[in-house]
C-alpha positions in Angstrom: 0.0 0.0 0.0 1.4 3.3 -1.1 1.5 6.4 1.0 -1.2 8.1 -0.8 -3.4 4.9 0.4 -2.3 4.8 3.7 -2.7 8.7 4.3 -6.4 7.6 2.8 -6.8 4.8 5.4 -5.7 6.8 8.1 -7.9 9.6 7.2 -11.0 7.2 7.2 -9.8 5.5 10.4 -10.2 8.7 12.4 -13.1 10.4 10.8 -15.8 11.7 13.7 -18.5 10.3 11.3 -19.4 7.6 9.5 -22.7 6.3 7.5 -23.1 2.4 6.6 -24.9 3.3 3.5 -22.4 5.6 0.7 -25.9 7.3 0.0 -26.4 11.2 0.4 -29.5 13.2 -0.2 -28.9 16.2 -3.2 -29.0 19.8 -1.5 -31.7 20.4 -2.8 -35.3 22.5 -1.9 -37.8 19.5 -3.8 -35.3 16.7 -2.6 -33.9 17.3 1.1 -36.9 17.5 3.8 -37.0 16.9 7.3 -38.9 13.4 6.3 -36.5 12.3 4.0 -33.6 13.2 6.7 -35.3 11.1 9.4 -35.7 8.0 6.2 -32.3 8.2 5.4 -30.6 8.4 8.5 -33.2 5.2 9.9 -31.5 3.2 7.0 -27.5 4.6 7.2 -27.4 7.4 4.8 -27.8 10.8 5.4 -29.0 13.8 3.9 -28.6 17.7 3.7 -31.2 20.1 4.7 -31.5 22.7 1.6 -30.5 26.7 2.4 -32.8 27.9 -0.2 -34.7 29.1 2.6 -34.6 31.5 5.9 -31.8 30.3 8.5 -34.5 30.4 10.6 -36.8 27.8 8.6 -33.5 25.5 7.7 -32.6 25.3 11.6 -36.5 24.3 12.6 -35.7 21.8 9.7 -32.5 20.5 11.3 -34.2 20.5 14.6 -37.1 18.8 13.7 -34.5 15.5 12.4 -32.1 15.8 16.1 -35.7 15.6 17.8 -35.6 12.1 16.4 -33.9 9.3 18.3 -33.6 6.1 17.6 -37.1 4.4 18.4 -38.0 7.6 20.1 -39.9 9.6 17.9 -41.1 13.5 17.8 -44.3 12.7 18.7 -46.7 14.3 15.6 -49.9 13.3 16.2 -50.9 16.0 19.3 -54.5 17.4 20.1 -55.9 19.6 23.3 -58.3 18.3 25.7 -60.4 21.2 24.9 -60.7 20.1 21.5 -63.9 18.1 20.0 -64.2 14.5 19.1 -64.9 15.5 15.7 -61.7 17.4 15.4 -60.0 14.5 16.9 -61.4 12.4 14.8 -60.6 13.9 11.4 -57.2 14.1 12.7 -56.7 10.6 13.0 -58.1 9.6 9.7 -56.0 12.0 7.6 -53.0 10.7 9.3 -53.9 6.9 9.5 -53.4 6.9 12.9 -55.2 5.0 16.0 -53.9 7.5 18.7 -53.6 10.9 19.2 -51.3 12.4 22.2 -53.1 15.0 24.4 -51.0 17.9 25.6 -52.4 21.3 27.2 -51.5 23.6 24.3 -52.2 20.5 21.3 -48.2 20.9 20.4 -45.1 17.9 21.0 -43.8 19.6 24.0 -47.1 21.1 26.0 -48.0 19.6 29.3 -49.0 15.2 29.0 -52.2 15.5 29.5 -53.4 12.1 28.5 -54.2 9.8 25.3 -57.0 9.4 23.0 -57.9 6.9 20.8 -60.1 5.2 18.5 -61.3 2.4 20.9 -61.7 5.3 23.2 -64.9 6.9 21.4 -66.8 6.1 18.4 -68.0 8.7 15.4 -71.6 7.1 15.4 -71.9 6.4 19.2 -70.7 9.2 20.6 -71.3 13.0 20.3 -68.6 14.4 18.4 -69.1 18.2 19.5 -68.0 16.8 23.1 -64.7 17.6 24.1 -61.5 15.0 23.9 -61.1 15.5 27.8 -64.7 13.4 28.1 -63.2 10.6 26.7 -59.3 10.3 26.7 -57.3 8.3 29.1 -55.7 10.5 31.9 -51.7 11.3 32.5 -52.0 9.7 35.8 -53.9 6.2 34.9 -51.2 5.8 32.1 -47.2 4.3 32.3 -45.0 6.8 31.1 -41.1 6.9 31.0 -38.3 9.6 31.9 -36.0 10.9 28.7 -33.1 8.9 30.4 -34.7 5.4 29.5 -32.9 3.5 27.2 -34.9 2.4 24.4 -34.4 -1.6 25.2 -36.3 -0.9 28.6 -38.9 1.4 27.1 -39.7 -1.7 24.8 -39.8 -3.9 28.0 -42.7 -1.5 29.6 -44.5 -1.4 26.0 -44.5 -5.1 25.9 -44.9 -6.1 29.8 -48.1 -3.5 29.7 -49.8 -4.2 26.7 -48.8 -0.4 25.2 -49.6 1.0 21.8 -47.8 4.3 22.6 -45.3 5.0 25.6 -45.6 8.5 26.2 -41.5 9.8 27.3 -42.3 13.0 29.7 -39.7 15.1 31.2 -40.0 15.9 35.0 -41.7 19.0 34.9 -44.9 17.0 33.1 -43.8 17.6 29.7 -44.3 15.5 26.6 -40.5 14.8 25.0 -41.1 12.1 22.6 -43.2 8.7 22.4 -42.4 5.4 21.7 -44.5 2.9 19.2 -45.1 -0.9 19.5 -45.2 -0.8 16.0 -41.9 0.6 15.6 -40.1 -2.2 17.3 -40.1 -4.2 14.1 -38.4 -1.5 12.3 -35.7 -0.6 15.0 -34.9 -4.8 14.8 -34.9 -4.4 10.7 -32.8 -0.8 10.3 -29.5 -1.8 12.7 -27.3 0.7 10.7 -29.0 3.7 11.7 -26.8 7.5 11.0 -27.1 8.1 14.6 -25.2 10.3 17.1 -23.7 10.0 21.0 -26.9 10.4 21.8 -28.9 8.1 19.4 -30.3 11.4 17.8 -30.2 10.8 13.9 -27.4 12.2 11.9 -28.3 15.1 9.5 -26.1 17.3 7.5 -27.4 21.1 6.1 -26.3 22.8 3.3 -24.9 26.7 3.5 -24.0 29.3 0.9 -21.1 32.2 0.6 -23.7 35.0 1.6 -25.0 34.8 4.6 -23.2 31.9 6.1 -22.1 34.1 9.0 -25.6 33.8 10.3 -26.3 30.9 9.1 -23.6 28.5 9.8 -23.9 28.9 14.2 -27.5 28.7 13.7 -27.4 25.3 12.0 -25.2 24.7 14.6 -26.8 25.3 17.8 -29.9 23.2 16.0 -27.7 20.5 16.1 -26.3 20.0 12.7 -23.5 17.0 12.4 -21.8 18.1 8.7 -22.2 21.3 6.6 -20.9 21.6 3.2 -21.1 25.0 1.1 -23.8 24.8 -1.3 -22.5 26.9 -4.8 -23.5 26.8 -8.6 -21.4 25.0 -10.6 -18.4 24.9 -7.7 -18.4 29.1 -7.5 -17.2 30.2 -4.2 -19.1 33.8 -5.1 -23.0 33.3 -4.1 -24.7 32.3 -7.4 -28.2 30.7 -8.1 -29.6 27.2 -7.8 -26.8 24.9 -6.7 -25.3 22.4 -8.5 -22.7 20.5 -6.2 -21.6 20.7 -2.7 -18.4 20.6 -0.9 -17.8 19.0 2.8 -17.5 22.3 5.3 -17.1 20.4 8.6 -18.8 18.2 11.0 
């Protein structure tokens, strides 16, 4: 092996991250979404969040993929407990969902309220203008579990208690994430996962040569593992739509 190849080696040996899949996501605004990040990342690529858009916006979007651990997920499903049945319900059929996570304010991090779901009220037996509090399942009748559970003994609780959803909430009575059932197959199938220290899902972000001052610590307080400069046709001058990208740092 010549020196070029062992400098190559070397270089390889001691990089600070690695993917198990040699697939990358284009930086690109119709290509790289939150969603796809999460996808990629769950089966060892990884992909860059587009910067054809406010560093605000692109940070939310980098965010929004660190929320992820995984088998924890950024719980999306969310209503309030002032909210009807019918609301609740329409909610659940457009996302082909069985269960809807109750909060104070209806968002992923308000107060645990409770859960509702379909075996807990039905369209044609039960008024739908009442509110989800006269039906859902209470905070404190429910097993929950502290951010610091690992996720092989938040899979134990699911299975020893006969759980759908295991709602993770923080000490002050807020919702962090949830874990599925359903995603215990998947965490079994996808064992090369782009994933951090902290089991957050790798994501990378894309940045140009104009505002990158602001852009670049904003990305990376969000959480961003890799930038790489986003330029037309390799031009370090800020151009148009981008063409190719070149590794910044991780």
């Amino acid at each position: 092996m010549g020196p070029t190849a062992v400098a190559a080696a070397a270089l390889v040996a001691s990089s600070p991250l690695r993917i198990a899949v040699p697939l990358v996501s284009a930086i690109m605004q119709a290509v790289s979404s939150p969603r796809l990040a999460i996808a990629l990342a769950q089966t060892g690529g990884l992909s860059f969040i587009h910067q054809n858009q406010t560093v605000e916006a692109q940070a939310e979007s980098v965010s929004a993929v660190k929320r992820h651990k995984a088998g924890f997920r950024h719980s999306d499903i969310n209503t309030k407990p002032s909210a009807t049945l019918g609301e609740v319900s329409r909610l659940l059929r457009a996302a082909e969902r069985d269960v809807a996570v109750v909060t104070d304010d209806g968002t992923s991090s308000g107060l645990f309220i409770g859960l509702i779901s379909t075996a807990d009220f039905h369209p044609h037996r039960h008024d739908l203008n009442d509110t989800v509090e006269s039906r859902m399942r209470p905070a404190n009748g429910l097993v929950t579990a502290p951010p610091t559970i690992s996720l092989s003994d938040a899979n134990t609780l699911i299975w020893d208690h006969r759980l759908d959803l295991l709602p993770i909430v923080t000490a002050d009575g807020r919702l962090a994430s949830i874990v599925l059932r359903r995603d215990y197959e998947l965490h079994k199938q996808f064992r090369n996962e782009s994933i951090d220290g902290d089991k957050r899902f790798r994501v990378g972000a894309g940045i140009n040569t104009r505002d990158y001052r602001d852009r670049i610590p904003a990305l990376v307080e969000a959480g961003a593992d890799v930038l790489c400069i986003d330029s037309s046709d390799g031009h370090s001058v800020f151009g148009s739509r981008s063409r190719c990208s070149t590794p910044l740092a991780s």
